[in-house]
PDB file of N, CA, C and O in Angstrom:
ATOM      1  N   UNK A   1      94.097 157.138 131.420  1.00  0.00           N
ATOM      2  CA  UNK A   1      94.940 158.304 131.282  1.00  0.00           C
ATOM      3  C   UNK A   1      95.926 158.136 130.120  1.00  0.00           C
ATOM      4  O   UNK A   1      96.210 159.155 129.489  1.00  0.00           O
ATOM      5  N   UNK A   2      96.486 156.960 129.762  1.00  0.00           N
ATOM      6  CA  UNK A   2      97.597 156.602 128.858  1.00  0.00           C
ATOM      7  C   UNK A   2      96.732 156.773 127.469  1.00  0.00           C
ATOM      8  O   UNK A   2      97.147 157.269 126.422  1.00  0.00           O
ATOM      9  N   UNK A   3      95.625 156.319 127.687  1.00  0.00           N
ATOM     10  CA  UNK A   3      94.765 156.024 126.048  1.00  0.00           C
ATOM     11  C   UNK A   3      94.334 158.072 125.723  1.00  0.00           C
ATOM     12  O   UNK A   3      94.168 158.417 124.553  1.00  0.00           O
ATOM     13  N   UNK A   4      94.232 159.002 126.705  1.00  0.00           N
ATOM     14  CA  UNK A   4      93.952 160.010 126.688  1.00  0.00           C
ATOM     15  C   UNK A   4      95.414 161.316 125.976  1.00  0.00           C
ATOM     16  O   UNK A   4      95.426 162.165 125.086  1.00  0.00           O
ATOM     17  N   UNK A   5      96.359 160.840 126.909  1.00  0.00           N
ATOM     18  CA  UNK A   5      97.916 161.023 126.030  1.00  0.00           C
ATOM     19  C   UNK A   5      97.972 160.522 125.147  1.00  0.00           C
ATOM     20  O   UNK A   5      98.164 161.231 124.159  1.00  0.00           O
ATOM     21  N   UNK A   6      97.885 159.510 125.002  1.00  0.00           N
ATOM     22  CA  UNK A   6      98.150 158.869 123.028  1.00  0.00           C
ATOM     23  C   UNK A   6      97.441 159.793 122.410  1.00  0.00           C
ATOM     24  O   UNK A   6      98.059 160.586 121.699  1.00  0.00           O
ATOM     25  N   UNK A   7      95.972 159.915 122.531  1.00  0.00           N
ATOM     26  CA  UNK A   7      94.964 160.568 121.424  1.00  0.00           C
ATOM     27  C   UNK A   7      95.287 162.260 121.416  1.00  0.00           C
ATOM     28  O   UNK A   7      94.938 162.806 120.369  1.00  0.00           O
ATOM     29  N   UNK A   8      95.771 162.959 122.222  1.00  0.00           N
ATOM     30  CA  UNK A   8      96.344 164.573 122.197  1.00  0.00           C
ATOM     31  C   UNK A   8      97.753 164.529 121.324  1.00  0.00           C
ATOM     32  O   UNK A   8      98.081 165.185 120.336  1.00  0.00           O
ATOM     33  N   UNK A   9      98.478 163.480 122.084  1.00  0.00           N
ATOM     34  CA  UNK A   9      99.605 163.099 121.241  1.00  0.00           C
ATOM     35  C   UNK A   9      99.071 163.150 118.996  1.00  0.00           C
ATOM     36  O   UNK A   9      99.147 163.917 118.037  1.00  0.00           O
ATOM     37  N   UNK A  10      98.692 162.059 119.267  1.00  0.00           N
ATOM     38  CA  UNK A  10      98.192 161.867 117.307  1.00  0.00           C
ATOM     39  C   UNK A  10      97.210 162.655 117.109  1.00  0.00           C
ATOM     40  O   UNK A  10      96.625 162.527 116.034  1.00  0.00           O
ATOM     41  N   UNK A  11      96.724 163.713 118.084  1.00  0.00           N
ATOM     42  CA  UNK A  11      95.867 164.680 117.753  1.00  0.00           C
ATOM     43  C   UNK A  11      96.796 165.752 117.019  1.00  0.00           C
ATOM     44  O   UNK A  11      96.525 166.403 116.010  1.00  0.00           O
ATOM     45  N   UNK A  12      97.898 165.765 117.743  1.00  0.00           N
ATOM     46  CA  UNK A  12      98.809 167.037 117.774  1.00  0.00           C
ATOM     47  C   UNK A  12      99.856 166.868 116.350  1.00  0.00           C
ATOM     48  O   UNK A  12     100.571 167.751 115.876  1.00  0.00           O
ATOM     49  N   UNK A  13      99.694 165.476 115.864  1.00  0.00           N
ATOM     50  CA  UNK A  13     100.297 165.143 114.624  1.00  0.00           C
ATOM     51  C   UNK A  13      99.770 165.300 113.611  1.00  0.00           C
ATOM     52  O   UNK A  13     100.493 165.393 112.619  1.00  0.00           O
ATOM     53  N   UNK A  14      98.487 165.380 113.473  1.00  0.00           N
ATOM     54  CA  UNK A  14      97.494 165.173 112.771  1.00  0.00           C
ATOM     55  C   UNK A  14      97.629 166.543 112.360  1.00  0.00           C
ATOM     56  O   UNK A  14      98.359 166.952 111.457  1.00  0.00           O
ATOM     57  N   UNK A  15      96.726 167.344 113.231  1.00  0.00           N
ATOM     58  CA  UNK A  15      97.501 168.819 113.497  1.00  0.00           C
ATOM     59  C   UNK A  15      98.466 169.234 112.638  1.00  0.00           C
ATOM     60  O   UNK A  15      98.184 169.725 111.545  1.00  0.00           O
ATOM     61  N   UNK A  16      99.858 169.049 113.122  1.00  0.00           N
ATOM     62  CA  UNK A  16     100.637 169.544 112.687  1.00  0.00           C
ATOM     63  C   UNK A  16     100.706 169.111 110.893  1.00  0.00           C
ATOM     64  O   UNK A  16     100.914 170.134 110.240  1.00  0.00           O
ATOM     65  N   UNK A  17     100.585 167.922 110.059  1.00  0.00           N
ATOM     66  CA  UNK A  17     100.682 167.096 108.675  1.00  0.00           C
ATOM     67  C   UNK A  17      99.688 168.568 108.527  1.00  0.00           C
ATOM     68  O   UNK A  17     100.028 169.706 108.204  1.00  0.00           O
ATOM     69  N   UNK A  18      98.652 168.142 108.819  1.00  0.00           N
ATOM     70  CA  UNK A  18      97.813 169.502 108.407  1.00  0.00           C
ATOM     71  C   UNK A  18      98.052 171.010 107.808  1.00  0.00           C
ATOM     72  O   UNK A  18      97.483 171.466 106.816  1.00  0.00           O
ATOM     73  N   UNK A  19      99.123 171.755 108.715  1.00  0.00           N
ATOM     74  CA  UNK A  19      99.486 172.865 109.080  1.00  0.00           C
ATOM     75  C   UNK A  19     100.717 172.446 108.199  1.00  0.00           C
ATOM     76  O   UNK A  19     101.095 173.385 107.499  1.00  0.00           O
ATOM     77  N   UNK A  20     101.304 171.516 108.072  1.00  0.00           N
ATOM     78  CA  UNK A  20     102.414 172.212 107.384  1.00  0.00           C
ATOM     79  C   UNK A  20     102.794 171.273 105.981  1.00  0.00           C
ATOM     80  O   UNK A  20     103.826 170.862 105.450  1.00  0.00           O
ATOM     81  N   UNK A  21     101.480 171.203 105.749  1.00  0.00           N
ATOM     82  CA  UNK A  21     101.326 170.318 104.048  1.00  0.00           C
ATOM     83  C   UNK A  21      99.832 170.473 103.506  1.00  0.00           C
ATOM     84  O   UNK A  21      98.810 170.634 104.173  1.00  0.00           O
ATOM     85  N   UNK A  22      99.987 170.372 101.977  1.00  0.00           N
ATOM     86  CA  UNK A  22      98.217 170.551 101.652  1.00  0.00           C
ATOM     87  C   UNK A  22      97.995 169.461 101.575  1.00  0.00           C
ATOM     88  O   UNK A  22      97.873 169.018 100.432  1.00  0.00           O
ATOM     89  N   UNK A  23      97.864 168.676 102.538  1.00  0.00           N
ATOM     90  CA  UNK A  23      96.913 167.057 102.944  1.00  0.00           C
ATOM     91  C   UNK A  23      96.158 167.723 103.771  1.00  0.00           C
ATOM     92  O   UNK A  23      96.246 168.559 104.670  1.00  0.00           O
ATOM     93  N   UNK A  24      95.259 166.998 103.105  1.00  0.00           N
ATOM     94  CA  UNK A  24      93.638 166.384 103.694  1.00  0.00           C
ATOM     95  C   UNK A  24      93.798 165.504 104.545  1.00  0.00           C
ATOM     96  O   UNK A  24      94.764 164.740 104.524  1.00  0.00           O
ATOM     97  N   UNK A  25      92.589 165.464 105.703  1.00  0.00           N
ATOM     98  CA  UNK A  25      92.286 164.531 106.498  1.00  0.00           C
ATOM     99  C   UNK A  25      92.450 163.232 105.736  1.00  0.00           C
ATOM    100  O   UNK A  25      93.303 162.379 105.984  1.00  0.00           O
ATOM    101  N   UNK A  26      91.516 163.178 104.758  1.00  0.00           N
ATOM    102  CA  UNK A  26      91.163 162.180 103.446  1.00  0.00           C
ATOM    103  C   UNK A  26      92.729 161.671 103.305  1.00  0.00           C
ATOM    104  O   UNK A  26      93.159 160.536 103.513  1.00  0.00           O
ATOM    105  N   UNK A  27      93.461 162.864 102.884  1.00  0.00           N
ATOM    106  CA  UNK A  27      95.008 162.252 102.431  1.00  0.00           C
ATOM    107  C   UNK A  27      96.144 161.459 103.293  1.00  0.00           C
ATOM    108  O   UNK A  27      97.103 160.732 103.034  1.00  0.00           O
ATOM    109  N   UNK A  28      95.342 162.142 104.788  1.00  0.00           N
ATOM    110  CA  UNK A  28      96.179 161.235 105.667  1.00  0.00           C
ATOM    111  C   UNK A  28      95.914 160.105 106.509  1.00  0.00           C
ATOM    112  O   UNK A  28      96.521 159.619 107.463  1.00  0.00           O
ATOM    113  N   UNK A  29      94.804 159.801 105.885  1.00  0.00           N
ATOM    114  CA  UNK A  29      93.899 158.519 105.992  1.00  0.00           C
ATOM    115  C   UNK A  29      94.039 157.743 105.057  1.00  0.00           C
ATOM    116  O   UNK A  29      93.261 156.791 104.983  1.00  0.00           O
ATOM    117  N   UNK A  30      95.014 157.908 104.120  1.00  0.00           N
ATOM    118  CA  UNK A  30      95.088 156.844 102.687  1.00  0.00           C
ATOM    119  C   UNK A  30      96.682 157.192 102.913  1.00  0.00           C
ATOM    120  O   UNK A  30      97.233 156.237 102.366  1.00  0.00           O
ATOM    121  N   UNK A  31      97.459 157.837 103.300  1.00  0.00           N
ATOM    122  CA  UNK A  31      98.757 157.899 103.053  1.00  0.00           C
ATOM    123  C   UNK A  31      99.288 156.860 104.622  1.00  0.00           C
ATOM    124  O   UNK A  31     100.159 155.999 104.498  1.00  0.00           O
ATOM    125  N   UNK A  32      98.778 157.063 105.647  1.00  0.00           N
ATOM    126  CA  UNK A  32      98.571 156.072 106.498  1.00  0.00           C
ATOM    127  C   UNK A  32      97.754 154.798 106.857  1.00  0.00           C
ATOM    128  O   UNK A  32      97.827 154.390 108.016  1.00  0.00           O
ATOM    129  N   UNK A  33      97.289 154.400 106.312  1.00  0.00           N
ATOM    130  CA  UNK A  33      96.600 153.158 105.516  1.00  0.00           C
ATOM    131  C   UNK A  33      95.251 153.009 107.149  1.00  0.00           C
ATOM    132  O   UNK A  33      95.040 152.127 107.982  1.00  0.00           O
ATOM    133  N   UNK A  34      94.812 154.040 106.955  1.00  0.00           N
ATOM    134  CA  UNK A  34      93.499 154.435 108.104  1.00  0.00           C
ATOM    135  C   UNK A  34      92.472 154.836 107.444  1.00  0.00           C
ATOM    136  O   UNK A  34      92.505 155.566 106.454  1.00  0.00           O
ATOM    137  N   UNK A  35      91.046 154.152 108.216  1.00  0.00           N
ATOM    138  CA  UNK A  35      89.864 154.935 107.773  1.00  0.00           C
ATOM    139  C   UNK A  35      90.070 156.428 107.968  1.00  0.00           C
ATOM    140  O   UNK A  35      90.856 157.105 108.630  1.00  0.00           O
ATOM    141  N   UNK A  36      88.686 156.778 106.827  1.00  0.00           N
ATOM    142  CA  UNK A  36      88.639 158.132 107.223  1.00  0.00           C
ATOM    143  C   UNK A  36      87.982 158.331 108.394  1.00  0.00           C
ATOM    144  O   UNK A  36      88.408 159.211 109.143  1.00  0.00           O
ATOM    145  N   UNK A  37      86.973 157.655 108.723  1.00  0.00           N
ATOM    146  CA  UNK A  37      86.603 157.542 110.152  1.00  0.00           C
ATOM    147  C   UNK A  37      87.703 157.824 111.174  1.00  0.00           C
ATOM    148  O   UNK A  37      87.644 158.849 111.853  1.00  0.00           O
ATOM    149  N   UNK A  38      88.785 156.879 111.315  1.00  0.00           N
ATOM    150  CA  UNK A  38      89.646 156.698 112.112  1.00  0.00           C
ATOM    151  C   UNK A  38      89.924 157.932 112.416  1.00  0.00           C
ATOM    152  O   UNK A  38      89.614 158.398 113.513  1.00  0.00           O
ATOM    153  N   UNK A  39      90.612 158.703 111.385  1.00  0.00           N
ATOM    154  CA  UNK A  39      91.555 159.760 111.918  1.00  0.00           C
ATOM    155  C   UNK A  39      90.345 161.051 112.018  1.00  0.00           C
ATOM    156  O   UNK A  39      90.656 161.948 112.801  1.00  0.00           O
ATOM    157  N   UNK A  40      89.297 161.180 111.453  1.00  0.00           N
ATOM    158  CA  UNK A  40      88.245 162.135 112.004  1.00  0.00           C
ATOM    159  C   UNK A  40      87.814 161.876 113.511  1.00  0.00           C
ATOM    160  O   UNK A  40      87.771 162.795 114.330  1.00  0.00           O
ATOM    161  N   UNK A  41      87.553 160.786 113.766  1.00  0.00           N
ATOM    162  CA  UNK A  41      87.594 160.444 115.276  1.00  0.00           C
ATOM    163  C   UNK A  41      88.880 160.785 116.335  1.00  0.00           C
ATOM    164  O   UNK A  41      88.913 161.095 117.526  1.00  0.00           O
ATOM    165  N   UNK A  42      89.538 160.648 115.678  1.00  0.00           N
ATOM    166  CA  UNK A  42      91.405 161.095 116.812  1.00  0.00           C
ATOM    167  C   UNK A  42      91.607 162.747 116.624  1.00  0.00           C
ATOM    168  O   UNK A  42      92.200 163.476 117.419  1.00  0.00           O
ATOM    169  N   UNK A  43      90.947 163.165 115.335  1.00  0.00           N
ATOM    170  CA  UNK A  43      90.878 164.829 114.854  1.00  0.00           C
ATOM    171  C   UNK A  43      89.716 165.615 115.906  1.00  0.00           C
ATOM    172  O   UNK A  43      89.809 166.312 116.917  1.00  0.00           O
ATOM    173  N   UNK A  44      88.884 165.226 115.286  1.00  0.00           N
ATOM    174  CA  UNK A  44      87.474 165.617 116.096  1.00  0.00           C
ATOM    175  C   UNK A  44      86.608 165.675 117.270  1.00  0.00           C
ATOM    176  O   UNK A  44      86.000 166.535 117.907  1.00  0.00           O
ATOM    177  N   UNK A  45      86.776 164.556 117.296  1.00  0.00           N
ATOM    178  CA  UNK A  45      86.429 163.467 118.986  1.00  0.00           C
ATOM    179  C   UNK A  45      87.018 163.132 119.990  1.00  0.00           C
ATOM    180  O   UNK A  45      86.547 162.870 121.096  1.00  0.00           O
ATOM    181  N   UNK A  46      88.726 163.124 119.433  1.00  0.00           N
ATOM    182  CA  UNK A  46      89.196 162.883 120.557  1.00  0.00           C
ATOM    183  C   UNK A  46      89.540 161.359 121.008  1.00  0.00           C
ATOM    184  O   UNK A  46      90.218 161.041 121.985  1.00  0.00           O
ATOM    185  N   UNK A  47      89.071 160.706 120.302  1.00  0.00           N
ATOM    186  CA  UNK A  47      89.002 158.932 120.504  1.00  0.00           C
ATOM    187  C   UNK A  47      89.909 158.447 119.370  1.00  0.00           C
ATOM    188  O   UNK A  47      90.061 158.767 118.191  1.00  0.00           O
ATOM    189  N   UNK A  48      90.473 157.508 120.235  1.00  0.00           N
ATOM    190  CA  UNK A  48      91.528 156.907 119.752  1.00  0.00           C
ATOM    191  C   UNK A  48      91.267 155.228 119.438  1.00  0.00           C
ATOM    192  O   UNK A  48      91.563 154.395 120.295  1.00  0.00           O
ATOM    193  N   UNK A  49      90.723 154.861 118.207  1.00  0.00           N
ATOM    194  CA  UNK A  49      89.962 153.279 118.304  1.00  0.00           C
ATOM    195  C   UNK A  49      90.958 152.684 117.142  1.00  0.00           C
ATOM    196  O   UNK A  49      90.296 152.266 116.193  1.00  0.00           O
ATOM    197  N   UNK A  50      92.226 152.552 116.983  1.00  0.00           N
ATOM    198  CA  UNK A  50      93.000 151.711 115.804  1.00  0.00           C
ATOM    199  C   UNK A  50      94.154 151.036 116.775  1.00  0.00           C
ATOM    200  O   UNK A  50      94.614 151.202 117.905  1.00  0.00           O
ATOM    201  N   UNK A  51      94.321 150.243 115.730  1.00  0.00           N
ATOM    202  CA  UNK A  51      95.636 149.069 116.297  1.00  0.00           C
ATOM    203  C   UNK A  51      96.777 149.783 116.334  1.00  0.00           C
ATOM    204  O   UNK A  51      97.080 150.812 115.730  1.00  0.00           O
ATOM    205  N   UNK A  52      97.304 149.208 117.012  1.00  0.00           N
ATOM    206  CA  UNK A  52      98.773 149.294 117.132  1.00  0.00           C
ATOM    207  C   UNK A  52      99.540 149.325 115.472  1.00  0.00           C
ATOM    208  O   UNK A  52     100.260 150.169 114.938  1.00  0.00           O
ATOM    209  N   UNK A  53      99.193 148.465 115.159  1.00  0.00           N
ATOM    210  CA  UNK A  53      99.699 148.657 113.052  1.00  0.00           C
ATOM    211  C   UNK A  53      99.950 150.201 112.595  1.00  0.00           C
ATOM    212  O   UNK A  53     100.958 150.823 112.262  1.00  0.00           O
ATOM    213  N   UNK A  54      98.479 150.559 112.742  1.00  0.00           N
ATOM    214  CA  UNK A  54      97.212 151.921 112.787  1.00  0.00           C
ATOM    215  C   UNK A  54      98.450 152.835 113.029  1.00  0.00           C
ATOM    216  O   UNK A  54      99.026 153.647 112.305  1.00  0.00           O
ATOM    217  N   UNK A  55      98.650 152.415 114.298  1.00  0.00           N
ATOM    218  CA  UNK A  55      99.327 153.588 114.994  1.00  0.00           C
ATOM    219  C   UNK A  55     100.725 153.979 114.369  1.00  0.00           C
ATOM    220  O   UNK A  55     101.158 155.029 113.894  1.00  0.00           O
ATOM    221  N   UNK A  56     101.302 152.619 114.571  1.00  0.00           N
ATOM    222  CA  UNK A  56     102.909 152.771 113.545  1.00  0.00           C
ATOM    223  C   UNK A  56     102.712 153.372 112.405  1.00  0.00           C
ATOM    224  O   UNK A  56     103.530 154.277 112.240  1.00  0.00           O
ATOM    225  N   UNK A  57     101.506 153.171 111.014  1.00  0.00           N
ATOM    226  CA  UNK A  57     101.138 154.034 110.275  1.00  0.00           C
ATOM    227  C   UNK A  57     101.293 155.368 110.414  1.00  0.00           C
ATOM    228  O   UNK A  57     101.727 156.037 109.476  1.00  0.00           O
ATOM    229  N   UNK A  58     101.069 155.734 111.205  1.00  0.00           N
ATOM    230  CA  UNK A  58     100.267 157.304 111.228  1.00  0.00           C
ATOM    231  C   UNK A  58     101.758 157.921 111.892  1.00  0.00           C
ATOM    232  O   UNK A  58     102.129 158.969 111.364  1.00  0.00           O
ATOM    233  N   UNK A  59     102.506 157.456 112.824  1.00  0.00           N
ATOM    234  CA  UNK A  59     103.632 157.963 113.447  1.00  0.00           C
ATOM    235  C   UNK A  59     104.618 158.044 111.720  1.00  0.00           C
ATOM    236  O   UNK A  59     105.025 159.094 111.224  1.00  0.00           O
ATOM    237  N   UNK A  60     104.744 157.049 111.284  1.00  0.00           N
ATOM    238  CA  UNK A  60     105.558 156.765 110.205  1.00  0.00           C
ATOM    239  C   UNK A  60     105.583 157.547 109.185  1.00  0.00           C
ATOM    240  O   UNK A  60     106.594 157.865 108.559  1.00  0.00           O
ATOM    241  N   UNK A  61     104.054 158.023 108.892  1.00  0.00           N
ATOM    242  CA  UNK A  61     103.718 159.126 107.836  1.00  0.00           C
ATOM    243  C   UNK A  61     104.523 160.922 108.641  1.00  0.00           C
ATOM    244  O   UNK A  61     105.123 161.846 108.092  1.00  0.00           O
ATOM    245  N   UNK A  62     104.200 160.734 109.789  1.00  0.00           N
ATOM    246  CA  UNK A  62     104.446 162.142 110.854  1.00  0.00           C
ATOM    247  C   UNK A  62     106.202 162.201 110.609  1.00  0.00           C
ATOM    248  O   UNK A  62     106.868 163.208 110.369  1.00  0.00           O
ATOM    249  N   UNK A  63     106.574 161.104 110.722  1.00  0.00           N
ATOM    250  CA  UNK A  63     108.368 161.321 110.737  1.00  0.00           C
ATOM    251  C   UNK A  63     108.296 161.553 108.971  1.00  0.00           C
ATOM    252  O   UNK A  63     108.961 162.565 108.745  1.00  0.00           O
ATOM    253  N   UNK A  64     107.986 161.240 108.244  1.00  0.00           N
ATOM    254  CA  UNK A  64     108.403 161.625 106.622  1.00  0.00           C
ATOM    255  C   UNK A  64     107.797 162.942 106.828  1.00  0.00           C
ATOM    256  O   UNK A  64     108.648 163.786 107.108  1.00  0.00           O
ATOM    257  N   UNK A  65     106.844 163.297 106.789  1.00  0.00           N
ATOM    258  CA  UNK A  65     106.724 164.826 106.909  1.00  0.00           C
ATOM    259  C   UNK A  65     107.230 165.852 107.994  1.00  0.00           C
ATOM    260  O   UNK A  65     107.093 167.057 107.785  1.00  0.00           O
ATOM    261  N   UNK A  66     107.846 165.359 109.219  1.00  0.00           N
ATOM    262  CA  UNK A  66     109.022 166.280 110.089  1.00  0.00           C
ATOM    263  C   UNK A  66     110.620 166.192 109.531  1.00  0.00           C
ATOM    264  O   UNK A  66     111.602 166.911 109.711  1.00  0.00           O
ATOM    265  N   UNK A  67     110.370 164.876 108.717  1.00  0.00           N
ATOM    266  CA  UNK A  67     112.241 165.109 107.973  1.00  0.00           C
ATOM    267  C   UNK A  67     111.840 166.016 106.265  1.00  0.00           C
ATOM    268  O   UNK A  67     112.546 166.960 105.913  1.00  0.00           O
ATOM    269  N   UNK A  68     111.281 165.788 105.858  1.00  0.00           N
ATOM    270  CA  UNK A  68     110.913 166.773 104.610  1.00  0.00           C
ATOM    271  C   UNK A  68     111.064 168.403 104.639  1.00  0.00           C
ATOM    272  O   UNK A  68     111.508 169.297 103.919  1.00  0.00           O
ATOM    273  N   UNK A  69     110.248 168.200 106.254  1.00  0.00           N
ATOM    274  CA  UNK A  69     110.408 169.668 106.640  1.00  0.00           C
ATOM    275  C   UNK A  69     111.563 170.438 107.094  1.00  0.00           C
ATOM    276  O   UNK A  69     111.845 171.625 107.260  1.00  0.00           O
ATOM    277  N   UNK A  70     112.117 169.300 107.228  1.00  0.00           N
ATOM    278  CA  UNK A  70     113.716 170.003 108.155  1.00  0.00           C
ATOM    279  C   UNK A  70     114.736 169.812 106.991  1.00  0.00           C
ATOM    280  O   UNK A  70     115.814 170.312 107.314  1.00  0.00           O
ATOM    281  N   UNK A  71     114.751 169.481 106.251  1.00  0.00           N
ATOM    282  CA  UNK A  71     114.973 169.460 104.697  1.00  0.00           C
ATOM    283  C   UNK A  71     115.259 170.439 103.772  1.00  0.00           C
ATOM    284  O   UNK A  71     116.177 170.728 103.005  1.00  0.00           O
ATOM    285  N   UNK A  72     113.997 170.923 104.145  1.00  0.00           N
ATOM    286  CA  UNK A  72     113.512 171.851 103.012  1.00  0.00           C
ATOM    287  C   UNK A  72     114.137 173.014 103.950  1.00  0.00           C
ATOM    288  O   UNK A  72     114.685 173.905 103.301  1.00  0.00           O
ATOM    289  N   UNK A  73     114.159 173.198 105.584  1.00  0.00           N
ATOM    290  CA  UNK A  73     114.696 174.819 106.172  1.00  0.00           C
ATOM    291  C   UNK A  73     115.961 174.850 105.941  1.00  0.00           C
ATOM    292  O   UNK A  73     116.355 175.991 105.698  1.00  0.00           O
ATOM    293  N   UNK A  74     116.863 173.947 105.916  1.00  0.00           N
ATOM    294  CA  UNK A  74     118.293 173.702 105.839  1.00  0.00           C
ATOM    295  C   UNK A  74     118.407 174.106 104.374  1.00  0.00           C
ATOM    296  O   UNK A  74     119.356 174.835 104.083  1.00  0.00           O
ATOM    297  N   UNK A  75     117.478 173.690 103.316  1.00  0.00           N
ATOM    298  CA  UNK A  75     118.045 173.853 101.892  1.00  0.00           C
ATOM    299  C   UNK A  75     117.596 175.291 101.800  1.00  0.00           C
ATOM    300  O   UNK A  75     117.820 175.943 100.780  1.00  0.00           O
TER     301      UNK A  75
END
């Protein structure tokens, strides 16, 4: 159940980088230092198969693009 929340969770991030930037899957698989596999699998599939590293990656990229954004409504 926990591994099923994580993957809706970084589904829903993924998601969102998507929706509110012109990155690519591609781009957020190299800007988070992840296969492209990886994040097409957490996009697509639903499966969640990276490390913990992986993961701090991908959260890390999600907070620079939620403070950019809140940034940019304030300015």
């Amino acid at each position: 159940m926990e591994q099923e929340s994580k993957t809706l969770i970084y589904k829903g991030m993924i998601q969102y980088i998507l929706g509110s930037t012109n990155y690519t899957l591609n781009h957020i698989a190299q800007f988070s230092h992840l296969s492209l596999d990886s994040i097409r699998a957490i996009y697509y599939h639903d499966l969640l198969q990276i490390s913990l590293n992986a993961e701090i990656q991908l959260l890390k990229l999600y907070q620079i693009v939620l403070e950019i954004n809140s940034n940019q409504k304030i300015a």
